[in-house]
BASEDREN-272626 format. One record per residue: residue in one letter; x, y, z of N, C-alpha, C, O in turn. Coordinates in steps of 0.2 Angstrom, whole numbers, padded with zeros to 4 digits, always signed. Layout:
! residues N
aXYZXYZXYZXYZ ...
END
This chain:
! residues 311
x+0163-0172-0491+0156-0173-0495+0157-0173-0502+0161-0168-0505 x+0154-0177-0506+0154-0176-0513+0151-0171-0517+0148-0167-0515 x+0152-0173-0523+0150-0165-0528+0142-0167-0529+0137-0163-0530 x+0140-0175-0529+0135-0178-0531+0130-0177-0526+0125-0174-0527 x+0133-0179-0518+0128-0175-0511+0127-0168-0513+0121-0166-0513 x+0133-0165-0513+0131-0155-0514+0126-0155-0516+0121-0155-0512 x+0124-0157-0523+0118-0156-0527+0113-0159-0525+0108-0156-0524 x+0114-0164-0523+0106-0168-0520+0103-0162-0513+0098-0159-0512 x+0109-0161-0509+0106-0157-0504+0105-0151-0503+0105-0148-0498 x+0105-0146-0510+0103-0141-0513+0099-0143-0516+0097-0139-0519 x+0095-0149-0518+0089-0148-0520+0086-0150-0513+0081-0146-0513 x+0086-0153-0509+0083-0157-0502+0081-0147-0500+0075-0145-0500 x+0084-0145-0499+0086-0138-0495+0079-0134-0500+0077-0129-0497 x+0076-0135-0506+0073-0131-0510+0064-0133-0507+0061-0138-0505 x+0063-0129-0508+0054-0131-0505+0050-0129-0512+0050-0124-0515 x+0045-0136-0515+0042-0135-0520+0033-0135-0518+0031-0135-0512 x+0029-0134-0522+0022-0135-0521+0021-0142-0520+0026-0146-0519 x+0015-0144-0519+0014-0149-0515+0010-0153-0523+0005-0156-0523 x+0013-0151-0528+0007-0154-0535+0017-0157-0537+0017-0162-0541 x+0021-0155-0535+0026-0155-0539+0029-0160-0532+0033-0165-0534 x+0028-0160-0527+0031-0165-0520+0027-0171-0524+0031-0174-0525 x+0021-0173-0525+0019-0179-0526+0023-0183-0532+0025-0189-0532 x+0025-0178-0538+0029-0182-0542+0037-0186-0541+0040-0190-0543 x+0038-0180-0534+0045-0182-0534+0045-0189-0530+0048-0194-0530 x+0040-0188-0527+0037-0193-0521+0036-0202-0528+0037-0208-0528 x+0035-0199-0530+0033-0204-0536+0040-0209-0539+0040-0216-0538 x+0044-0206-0541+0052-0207-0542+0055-0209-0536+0057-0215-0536 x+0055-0207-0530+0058-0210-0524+0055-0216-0522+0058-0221-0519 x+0047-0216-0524+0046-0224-0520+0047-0228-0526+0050-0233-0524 x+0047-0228-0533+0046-0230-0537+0052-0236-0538+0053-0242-0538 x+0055-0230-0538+0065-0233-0539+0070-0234-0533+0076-0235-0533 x+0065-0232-0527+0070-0235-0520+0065-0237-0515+0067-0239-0510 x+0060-0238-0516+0056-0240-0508+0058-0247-0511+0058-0249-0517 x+0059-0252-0504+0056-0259-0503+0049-0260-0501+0049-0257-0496 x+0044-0262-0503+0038-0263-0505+0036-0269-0500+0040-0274-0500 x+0031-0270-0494+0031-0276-0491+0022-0276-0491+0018-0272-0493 x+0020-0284-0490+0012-0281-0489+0010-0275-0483+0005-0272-0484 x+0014-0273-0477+0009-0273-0473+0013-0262-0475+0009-0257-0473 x+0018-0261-0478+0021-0253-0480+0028-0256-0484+0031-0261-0486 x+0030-0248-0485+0035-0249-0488+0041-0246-0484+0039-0244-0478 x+0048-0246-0484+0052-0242-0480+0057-0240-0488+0057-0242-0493 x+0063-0234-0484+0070-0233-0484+0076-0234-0482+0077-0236-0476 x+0078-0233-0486+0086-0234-0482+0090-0228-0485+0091-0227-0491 x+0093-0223-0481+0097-0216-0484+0102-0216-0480+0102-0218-0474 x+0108-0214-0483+0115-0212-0478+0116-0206-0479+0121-0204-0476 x+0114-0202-0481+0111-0193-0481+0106-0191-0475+0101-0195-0475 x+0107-0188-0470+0100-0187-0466+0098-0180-0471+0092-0178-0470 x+0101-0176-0476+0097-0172-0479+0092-0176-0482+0087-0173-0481 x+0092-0182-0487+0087-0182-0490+0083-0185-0486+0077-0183-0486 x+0085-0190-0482+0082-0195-0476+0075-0187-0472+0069-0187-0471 x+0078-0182-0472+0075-0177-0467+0070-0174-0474+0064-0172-0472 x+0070-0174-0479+0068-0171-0485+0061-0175-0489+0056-0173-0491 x+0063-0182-0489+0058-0187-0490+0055-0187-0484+0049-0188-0485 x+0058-0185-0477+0050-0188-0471+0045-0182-0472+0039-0183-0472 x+0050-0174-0472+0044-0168-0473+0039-0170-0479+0033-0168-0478 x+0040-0172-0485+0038-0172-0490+0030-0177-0488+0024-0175-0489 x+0032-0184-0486+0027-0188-0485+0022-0182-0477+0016-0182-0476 x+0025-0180-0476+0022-0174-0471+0017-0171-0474+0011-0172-0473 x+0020-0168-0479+0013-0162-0481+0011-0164-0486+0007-0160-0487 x+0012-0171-0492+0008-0173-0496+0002-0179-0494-0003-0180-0496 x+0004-0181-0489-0002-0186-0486-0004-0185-0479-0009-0187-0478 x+0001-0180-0474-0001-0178-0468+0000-0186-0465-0005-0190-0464 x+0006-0189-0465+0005-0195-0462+0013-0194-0458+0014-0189-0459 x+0017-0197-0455+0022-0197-0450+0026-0204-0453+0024-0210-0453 x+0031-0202-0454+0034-0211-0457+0038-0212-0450+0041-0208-0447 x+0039-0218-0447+0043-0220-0442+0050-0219-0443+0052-0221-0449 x+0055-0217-0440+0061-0215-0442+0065-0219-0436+0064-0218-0430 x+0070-0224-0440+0076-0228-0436+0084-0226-0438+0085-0229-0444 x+0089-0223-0435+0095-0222-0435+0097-0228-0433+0094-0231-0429 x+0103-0231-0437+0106-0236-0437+0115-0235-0437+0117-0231-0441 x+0119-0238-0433+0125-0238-0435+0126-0243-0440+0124-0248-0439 x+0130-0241-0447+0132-0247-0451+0140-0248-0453+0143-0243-0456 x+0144-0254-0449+0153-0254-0448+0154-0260-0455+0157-0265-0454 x+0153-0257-0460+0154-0262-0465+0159-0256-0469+0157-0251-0472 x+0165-0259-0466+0171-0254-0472+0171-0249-0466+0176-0247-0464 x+0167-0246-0464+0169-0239-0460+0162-0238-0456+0157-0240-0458 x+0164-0233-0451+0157-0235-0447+0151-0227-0450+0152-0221-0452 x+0147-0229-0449+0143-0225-0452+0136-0224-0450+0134-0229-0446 x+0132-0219-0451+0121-0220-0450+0121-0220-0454+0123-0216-0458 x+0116-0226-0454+0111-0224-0459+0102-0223-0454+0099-0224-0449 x+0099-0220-0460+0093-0218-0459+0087-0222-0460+0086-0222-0466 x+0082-0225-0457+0079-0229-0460+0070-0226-0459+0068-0225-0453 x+0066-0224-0465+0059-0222-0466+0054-0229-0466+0055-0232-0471 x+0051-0230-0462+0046-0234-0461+0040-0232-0463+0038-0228-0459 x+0036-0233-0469+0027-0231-0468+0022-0236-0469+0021-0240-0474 x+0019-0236-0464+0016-0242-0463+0009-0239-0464+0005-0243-0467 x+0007-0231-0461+0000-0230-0460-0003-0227-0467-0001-0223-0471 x-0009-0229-0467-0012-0229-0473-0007-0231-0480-0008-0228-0486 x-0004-0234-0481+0002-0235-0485+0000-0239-0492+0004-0239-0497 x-0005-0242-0491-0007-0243-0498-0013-0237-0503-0013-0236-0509 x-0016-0233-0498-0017-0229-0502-0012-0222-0505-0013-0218-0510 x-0007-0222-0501-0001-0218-0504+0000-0221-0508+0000-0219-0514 x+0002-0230-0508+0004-0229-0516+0000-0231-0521+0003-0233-0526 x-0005-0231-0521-0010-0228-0524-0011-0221-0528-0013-0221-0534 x-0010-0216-0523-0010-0210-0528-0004-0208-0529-0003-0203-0532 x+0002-0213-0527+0006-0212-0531+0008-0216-0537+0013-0216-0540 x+0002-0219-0539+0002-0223-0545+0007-0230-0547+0007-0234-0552 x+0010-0228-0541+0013-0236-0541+0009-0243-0540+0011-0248-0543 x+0003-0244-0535-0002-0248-0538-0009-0249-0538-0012-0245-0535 x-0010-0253-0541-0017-0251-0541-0024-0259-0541-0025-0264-0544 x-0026-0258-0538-0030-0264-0538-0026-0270-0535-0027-0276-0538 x-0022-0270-0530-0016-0272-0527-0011-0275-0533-0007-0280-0532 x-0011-0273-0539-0007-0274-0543-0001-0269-0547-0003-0264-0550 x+0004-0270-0547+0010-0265-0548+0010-0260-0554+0012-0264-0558 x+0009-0255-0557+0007-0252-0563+0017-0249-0566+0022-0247-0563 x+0015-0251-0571+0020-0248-0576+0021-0240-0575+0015-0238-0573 x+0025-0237-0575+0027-0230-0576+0022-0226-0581+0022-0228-0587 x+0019-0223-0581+0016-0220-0586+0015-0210-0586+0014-0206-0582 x+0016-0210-0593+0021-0205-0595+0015-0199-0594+0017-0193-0593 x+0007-0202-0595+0004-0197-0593+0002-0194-0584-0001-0189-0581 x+0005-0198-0582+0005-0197-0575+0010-0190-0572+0010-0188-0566 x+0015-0187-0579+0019-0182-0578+0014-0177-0582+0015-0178-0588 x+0008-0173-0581+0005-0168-0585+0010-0162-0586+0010-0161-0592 x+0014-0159-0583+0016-0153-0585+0023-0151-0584+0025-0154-0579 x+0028-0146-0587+0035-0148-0585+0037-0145-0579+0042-0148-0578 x+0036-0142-0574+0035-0143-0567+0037-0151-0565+0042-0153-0565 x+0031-0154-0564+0030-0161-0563+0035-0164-0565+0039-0167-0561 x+0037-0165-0573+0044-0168-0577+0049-0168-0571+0051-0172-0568 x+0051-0160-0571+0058-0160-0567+0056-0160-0559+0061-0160-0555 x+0052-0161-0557+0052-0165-0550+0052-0171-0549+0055-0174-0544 x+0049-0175-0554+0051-0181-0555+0057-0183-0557+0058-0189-0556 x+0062-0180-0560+0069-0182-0561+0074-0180-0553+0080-0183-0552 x+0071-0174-0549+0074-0173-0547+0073-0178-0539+0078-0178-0535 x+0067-0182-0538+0065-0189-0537+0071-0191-0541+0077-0189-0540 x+0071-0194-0543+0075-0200-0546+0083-0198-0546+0087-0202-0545 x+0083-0193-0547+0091-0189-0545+0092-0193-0538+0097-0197-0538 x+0088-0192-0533+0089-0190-0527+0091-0199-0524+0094-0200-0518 x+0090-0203-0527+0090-0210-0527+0094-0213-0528+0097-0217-0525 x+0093-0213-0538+0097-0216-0540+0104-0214-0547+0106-0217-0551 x+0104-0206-0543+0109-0203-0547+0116-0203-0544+0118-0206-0539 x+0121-0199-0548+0126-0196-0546+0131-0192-0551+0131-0193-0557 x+0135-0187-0548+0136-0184-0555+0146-0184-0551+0147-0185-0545 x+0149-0183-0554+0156-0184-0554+0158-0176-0554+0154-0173-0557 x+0163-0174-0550+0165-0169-0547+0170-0167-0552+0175-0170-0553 x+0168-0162-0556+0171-0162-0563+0178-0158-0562+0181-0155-0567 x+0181-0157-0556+0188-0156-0553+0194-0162-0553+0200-0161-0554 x+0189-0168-0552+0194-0173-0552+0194-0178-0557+0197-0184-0556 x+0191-0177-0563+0187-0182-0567+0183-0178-0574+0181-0172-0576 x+0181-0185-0576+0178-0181-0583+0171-0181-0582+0168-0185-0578 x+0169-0176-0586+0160-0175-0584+0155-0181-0586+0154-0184-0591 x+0152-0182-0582+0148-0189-0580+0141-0188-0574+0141-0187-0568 x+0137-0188-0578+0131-0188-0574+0126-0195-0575+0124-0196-0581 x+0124-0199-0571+0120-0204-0571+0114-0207-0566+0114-0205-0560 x+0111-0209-0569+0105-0213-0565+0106-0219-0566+0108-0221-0571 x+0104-0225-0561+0103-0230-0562+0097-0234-0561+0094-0231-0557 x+0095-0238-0563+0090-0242-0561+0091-0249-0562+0095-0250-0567 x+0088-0255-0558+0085-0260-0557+0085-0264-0564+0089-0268-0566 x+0077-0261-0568+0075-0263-0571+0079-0260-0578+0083-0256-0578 x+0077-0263-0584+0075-0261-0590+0072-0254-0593+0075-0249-0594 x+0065-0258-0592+0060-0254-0592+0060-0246-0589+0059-0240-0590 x+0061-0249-0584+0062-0241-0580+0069-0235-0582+0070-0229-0581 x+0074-0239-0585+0078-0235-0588+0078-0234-0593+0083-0231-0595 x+0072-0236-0598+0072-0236-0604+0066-0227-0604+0066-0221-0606 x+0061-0230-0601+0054-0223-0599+0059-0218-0598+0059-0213-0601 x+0066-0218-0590+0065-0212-0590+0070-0209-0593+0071-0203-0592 x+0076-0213-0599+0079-0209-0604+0075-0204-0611+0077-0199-0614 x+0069-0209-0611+0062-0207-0617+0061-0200-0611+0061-0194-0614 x+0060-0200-0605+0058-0192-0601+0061-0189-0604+0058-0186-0609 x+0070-0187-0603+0074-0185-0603+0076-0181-0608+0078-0176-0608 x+0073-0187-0616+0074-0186-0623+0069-0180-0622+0071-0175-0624 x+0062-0180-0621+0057-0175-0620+0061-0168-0618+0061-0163-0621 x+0064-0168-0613+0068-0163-0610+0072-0160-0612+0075-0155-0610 x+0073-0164-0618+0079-0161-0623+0085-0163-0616+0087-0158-0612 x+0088-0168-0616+0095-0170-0615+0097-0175-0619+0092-0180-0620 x+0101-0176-0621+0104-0182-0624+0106-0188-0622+0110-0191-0624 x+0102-0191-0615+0102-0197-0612+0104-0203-0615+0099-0205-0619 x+0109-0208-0616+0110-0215-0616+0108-0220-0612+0107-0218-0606 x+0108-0226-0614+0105-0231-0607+0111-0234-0609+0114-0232-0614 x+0115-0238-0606+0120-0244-0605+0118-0248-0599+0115-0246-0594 x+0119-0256-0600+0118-0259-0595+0124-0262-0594+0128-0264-0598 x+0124-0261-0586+0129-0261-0583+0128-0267-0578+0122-0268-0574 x+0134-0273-0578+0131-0279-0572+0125-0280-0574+0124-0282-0580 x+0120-0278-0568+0112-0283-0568+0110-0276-0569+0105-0274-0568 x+0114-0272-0570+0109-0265-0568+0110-0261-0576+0114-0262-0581 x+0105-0255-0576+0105-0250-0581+0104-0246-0579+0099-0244-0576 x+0110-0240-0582+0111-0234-0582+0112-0230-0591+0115-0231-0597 x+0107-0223-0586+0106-0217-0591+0111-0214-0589+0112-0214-0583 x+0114-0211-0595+0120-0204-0591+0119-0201-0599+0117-0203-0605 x+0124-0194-0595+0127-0189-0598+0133-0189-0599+0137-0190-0595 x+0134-0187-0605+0144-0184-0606+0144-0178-0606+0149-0175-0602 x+0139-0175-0609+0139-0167-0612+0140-0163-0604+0136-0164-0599 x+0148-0159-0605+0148-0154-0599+0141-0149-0599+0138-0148-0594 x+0140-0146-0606+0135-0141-0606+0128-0144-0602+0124-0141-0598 x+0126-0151-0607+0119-0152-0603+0118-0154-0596+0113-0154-0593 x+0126-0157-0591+0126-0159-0587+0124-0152-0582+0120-0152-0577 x+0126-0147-0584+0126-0139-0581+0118-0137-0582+0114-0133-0578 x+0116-0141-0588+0109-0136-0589+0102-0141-0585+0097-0140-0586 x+0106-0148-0582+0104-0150-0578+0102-0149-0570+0097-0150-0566 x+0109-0146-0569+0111-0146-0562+0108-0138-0561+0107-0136-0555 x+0106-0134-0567+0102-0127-0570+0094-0131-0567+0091-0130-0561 x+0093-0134-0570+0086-0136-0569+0084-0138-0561+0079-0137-0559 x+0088-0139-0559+0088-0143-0552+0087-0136-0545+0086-0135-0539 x+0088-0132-0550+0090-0124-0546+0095-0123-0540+0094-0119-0535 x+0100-0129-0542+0106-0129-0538+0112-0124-0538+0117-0126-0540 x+0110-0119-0537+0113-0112-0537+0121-0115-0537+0124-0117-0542 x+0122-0115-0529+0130-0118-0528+0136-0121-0532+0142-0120-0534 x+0128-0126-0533+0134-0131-0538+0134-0131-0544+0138-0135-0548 x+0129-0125-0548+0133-0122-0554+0137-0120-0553+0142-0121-0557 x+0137-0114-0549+0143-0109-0549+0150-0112-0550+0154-0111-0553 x+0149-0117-0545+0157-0123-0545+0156-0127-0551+0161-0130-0553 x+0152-0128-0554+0153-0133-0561+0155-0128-0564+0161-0127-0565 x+0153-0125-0565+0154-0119-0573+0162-0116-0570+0165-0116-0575 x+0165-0113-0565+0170-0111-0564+0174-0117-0565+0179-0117-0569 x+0172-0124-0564+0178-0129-0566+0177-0130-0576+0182-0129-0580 x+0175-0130-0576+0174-0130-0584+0174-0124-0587+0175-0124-0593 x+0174-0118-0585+0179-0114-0588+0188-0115-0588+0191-0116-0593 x+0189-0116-0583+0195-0115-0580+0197-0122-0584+0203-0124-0584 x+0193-0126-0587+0196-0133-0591+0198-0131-0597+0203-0132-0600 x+0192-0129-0598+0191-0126-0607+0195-0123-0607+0197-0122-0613 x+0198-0118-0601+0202-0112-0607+0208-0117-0605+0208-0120-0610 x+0213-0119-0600+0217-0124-0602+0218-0127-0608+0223-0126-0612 x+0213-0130-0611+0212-0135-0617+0214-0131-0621+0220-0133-0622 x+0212-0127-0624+0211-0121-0627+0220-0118-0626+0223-0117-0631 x+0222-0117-0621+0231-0116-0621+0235-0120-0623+0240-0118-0625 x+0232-0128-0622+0237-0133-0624+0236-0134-0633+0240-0135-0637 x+0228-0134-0634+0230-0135-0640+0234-0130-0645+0237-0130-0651 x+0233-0123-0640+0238-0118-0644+0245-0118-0644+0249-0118-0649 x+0248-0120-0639+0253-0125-0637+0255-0127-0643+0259-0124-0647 x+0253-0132-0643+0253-0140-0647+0255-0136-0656+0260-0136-0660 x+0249-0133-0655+0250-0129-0664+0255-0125-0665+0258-0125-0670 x+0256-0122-0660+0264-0116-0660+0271-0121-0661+0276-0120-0664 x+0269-0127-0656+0275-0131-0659+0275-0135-0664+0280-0139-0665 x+0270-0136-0667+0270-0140-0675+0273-0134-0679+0276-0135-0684 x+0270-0127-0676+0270-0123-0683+0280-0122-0683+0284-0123-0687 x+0281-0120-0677+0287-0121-0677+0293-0126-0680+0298-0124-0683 x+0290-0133-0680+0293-0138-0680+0295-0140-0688+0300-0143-0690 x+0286-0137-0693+0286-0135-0697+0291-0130-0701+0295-0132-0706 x+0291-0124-0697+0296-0118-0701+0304-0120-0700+0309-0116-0702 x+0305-0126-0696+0312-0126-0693+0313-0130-0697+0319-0130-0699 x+0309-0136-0702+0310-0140-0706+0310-0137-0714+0313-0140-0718 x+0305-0131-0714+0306-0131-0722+0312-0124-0721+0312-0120-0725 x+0316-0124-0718+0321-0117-0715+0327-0121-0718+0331-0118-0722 x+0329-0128-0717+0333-0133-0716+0333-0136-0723+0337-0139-0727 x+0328-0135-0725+0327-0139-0734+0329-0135-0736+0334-0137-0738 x+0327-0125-0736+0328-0122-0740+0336-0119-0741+0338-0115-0745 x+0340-0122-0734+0347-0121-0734+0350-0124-0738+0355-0121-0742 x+0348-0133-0738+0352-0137-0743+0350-0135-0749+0354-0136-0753 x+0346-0132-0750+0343-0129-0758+0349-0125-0760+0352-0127-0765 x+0351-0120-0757+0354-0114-0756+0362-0115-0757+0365-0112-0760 x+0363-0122-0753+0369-0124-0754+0370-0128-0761+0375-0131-0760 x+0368-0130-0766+0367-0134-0770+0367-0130-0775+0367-0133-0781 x+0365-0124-0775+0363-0117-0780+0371-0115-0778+0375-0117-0782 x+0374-0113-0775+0380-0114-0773+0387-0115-0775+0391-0112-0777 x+0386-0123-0774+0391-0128-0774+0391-0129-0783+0396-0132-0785 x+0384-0127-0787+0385-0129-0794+0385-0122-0797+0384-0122-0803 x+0387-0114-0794+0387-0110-0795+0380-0107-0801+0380-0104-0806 x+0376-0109-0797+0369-0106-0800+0366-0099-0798+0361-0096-0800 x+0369-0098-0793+0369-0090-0788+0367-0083-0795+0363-0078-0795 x+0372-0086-0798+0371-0080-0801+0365-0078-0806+0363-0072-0807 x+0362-0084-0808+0355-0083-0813+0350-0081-0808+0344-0082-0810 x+0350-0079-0800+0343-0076-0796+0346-0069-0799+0351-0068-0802 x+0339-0066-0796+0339-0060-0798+0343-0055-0788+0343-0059-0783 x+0344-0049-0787+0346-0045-0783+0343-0048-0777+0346-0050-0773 x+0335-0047-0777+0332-0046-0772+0331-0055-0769+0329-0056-0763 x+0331-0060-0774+0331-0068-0771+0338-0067-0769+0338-0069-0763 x+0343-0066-0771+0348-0065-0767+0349-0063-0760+0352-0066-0755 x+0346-0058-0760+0343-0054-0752+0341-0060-0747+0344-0062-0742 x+0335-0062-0750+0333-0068-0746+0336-0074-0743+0336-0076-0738 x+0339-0076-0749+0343-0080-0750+0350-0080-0744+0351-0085-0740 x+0352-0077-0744+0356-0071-0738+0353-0073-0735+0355-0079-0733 x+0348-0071-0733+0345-0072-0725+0341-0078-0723+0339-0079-0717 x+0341-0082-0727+0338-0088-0724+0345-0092-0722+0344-0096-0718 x+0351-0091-0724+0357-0094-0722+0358-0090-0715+0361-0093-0711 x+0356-0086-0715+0358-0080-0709+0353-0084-0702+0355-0086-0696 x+0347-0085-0704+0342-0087-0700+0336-0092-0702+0331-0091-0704 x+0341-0099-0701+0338-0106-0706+0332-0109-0701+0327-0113-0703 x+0332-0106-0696+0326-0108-0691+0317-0103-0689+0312-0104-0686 x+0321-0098-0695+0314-0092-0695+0308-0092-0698+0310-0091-0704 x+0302-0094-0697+0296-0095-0701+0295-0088-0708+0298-0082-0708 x+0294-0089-0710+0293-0082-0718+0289-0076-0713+0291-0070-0713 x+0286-0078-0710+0283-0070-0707+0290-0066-0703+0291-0060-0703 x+0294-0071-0698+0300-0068-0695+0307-0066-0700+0311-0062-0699 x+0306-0070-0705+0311-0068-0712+0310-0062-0713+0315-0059-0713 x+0302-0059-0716+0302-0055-0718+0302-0050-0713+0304-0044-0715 x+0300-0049-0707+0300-0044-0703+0308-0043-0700+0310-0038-0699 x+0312-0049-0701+0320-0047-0700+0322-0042-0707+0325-0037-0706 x+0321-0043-0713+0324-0041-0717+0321-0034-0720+0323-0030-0724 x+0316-0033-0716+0312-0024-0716+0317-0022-0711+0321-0018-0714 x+0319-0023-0704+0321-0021-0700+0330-0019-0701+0333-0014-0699 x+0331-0025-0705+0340-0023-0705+0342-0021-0714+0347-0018-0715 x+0337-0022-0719+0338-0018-0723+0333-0015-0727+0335-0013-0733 x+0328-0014-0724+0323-0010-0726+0317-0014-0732+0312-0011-0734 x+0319-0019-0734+0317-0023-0740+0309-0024-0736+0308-0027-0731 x+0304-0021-0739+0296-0023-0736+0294-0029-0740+0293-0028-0746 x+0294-0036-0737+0290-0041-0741+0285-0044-0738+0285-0044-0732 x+0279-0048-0739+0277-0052-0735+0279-0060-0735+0285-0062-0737 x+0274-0063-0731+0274-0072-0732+0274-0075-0741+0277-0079-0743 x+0268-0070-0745+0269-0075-0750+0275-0071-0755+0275-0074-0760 x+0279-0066-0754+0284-0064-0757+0289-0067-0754+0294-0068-0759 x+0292-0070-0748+0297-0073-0748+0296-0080-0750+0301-0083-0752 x+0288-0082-0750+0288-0088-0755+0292-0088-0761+0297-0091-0762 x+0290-0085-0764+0288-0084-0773+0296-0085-0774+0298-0088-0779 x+0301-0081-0767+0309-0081-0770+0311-0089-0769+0314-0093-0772 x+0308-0090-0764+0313-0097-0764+0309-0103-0771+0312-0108-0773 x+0302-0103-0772+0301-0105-0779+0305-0103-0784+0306-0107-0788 x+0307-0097-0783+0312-0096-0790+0318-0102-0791+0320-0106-0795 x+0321-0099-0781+0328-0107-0781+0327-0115-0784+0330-0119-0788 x+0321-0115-0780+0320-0120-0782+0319-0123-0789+0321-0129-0792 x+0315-0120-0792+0314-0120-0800+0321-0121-0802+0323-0126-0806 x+0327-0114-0801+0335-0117-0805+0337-0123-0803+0340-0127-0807 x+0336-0125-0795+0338-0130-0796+0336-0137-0799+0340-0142-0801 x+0328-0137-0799+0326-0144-0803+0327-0143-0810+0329-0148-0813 x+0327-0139-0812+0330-0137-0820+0337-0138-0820+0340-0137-0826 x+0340-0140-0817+0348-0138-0819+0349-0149-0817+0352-0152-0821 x+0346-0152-0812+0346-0158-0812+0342-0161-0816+0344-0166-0818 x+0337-0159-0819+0332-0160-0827+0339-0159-0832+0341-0164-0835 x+0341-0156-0833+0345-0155-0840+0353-0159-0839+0356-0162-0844 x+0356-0159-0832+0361-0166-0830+0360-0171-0832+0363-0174-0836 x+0351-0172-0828+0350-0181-0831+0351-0182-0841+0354-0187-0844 x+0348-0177-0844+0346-0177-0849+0354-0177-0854+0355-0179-0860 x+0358-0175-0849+0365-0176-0852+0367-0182-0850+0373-0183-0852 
END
């Protein structure tokens, strides 16, 4: 089973009021029923929701949808579930606002009075034409699709109300709203009051973030490294050059100490220089005092190639 089922059938499995069933009922025909003169039907390969949509048309109109199981061997054999409503079926959709005066009505935005309504309506529309990617095998992505334009354009404007940050893209003949953001995908799947499959999103997303969070520490330990092993190697040939032209003697006692020891340990960052050289002779310095000594080196020896050239 998918991470995208999990959630649809922990909402199927949730029982809402009967003011908040008509909206979701709104979203399921709107964006999945085939529409005929005489009813509309479905088609579900979940009998969670297949069984979820038929209670629903149950207690919000008291009507019985025809239910036909079907074997489907295309790619792999499978049921599907097929809802028929034929009876009284134009005044259902009627109060479901899909039409009116046997003419088809645009979505309208006052037809969702209160946020109750909002999130049963999306969680309709989840239920149909969403999915969300199992954030174990993949990156976080939550989407809806639709048909039309229009209809994806309305329920990204929902969603912006909802405070999510919805995009539209069209994809093919079709268009799709989604999600990137792991947090809002969570504060969706929050909304939907799909216990379960929070518990397992947010356990994968911690268990990612702190990964991320060790490799970039990783990452940094070996730059910083890669860094002190580079400027360790500069400050040798420095050292050797102060040396070779018998400049040693104009440092003073304690750059000499240093000086020692960075030949001694040319691969140690200044904080491990100075913590070696507390340790073996007692010298307390910090980072910006073992700097300060190797400015000193450095200084004789650009002065001492300043006064060559000048000779």
């Amino acid at each position: 089973m998918t991470f995208s089922l999990k959630v649809k059938e922990e909402i199927c499995n949730r029982e809402i009021d009967r003011v908040a069933v008509f909206s979701r009922l709104e979203a399921i025909v709107r964006y999945d029923a085939v529409i005929k003169e005489k009813g509309f039907s479905f088609t579900f390969e979940s009998p969670q929701i297949a069984r979820r949509v038929y209670k629903d048309f149950k207690m919000a109109f008291n009507i019985t949808p025809h239910v036909t199981v079907r074997n489907q061997k295309r790619f792999r054999s499978k049921q599907v579930y097929i809802l028929d409503i034929k009876e009284n079926a134009k005044l259902v959709l009627e109060r479901l606002n899909i039409i009116k005066n046997n003419q088809f009505l645009e979505m309208n935005r006052n037809n969702l009075s209160d946020p109750e309504e909002m999130v049963s309506f999306v969680e309709g529309a989840f239920l149909v034409t969403g999915s969300l990617n199992d954030p174990s095998t993949s990156g976080y992505h939550l989407e809806f699709v639709f048909q039309k334009e229009k209809d994806a354009n309305f329920f990204n404007q929902l969603l912006h109300e909802m405070k999510f940050d919805t995009k539209v893209l069209k994809r093919s003949e079709k268009y799709m709203v989604y999600l990137k953001s792991a947090e809002e995908i969570s504060d969706m799947i929050r909304m939907f009051q799909a216990a379960n499959s929070l518990f397992y999103f947010e356990d994968i997303r911690i268990y990612r973030d702190h990964k991320n969070m060790v490799n970039r520490l990783n990452n940094c330990e070996i730059a910083n490294q890669e860094k002190s092993m580079t400027t360790g190697l500069k400050q040798v040939e420095d050292i050797m050059f102060l040396q070779e032209h018998d400049l040693v003697s104009l440092l003073d006692e304690k750059t000499k100490l240093v000086m020692e020891y960075r030949l001694k340990y040319p691969e140690s960052s200044y904080q491990e220089l100075a913590l070696i050289l507390k340790m073996e002779t007692g010298y307390t310095i910090g980072k910006s005092g073992i700097n300060h000594h190797f400015i000193k080196m450095k200084k004789i020896k650009k002065q001492y190639e300043l006064n060559n050239l000048v000779d």
